[in-house]
Phi, psi and omega in degrees: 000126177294162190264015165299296167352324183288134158263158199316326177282349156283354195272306181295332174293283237276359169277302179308286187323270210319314166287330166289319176317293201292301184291005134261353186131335194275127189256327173196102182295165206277337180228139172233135181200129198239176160222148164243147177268306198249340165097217183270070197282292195303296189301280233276337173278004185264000223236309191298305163333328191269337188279341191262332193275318171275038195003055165083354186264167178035030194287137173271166201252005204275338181286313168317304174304322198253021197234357183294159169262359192230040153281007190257339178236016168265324195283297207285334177275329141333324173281308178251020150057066166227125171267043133330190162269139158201147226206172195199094184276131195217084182219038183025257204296337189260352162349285189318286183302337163244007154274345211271310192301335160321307179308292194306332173321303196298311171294313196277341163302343184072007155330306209241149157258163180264119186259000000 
């Protein structure tokens, strides 16, 4: 995906992945997991817009597409071209606190290293 194309909160993930990436060390990790409260809300209110201002005709598809809540970790695994788990938490106040606990699970399963 150009990243003209990319809307900003997918462009701050895959800059945030890419700096953890490098300052650890990691060229493709074994898991990517993300949380979101809300997902991609501007793609998604931009992509309903388009269906009420163009009465469902013509429509583009890239707002649709980038309106997914786990485009942020599909967008980073693409970039660094990892077929891992990669997993997408949308549980508003509780995102956070259930990738992390994913993560750890994952480590304590021996799935994933800790580097």
């Amino acid at each position: 995906m150009a990243s003209r194309r990319m809307s900003r909160i997918v462009k701050m993930g895959i800059c945030s992945a890419l700096k953890c990436l490098k300052e650890s060390g990691v060229e493709v990790p074994d898991a990517i997991i993300t949380g979101t409260g809300f997902g991609c809300i501007e793609d998604t209110e931009k992509f309903l817009g388009s269906i009420i201002q163009n009465e469902e005709k013509m429509l583009n598809p890239t707002p649709f597409i980038q309106s997914t809540h786990n485009t942020v970790g599909a967008a980073i695994a693409l970039k660094i071209k990892c077929n891992n788990y990669n997993n997408t938490y949308v549980h508003r106040g509780f995102s956070f606190e259930h990738a992390l606990l994913d993560g750890l699970m994952l480590l304590n399963e021996d799935k994933a290293k800790m580097f």
